[in-house]
C-alpha positions as CSV (number, residue, x, y, z in Angstrom):
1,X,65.1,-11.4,-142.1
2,X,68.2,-13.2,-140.6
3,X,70.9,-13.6,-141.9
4,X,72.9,-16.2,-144.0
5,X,75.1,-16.4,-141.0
6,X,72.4,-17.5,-138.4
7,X,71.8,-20.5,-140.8
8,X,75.1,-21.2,-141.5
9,X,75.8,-21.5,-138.1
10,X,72.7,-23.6,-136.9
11,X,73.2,-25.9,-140.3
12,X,77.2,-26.7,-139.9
13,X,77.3,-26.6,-135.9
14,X,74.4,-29.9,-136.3
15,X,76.7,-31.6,-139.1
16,X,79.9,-30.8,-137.3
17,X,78.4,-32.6,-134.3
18,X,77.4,-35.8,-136.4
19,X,80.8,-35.6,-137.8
20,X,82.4,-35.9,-134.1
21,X,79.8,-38.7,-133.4
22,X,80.9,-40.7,-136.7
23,X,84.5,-39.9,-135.7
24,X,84.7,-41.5,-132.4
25,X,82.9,-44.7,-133.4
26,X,84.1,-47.8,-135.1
27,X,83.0,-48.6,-139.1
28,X,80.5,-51.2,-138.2
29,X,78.6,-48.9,-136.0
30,X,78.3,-46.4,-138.7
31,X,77.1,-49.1,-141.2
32,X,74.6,-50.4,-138.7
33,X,73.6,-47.0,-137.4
34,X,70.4,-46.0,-139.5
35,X,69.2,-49.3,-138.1
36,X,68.3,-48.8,-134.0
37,X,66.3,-51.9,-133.4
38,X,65.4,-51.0,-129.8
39,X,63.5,-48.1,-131.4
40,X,62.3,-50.0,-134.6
41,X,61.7,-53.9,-132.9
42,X,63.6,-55.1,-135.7
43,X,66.8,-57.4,-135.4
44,X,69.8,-55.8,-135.3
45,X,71.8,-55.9,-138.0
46,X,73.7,-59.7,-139.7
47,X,77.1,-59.8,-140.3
48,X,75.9,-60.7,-144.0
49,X,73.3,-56.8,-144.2
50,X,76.9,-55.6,-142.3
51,X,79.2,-56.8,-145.1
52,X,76.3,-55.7,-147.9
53,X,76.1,-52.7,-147.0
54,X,79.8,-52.0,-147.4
55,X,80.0,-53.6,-150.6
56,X,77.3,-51.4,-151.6
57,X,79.4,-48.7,-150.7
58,X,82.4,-49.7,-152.2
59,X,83.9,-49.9,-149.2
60,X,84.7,-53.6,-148.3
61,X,87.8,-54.0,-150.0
62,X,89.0,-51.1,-148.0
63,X,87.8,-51.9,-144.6
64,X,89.2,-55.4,-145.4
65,X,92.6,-53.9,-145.5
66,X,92.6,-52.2,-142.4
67,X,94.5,-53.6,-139.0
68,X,91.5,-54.6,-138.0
69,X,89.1,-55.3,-140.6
């Protein structure tokens, strides 16, 4: 049986590494990231699904108040 560590370890070290990746990029690459249209053929993602998104998140009025929002 192994242990709680072992899990623990393969579970965080996987989100600690997305965490980096999120990190270093800017916000609009997060918001458009679930959406990889070289993979999917789809567009890639409108300033409008960009701006949706955050607002959906509740998070336009504070990227909007950023230097460079």
């Amino acid at each position: 049986m192994k242990s709680v560590f072992y899990y623990m370890k393969k579970y965080l070290s996987a989100y600690l590494l997305c965490l980096t990746a999120m990190m270093l990029s800017t916000i609009r690459e997060n918001l458009c990231y679930g959406r990889n249209s070289s993979l999917t053929g789809e567009s890639p993602v409108t300033e409008e699904e960009m701006i949706a998104a955050a607002k959906a998140l509740n998070a336009h009025e504070f990227i909007m108040e950023m230097e460079k929002g």
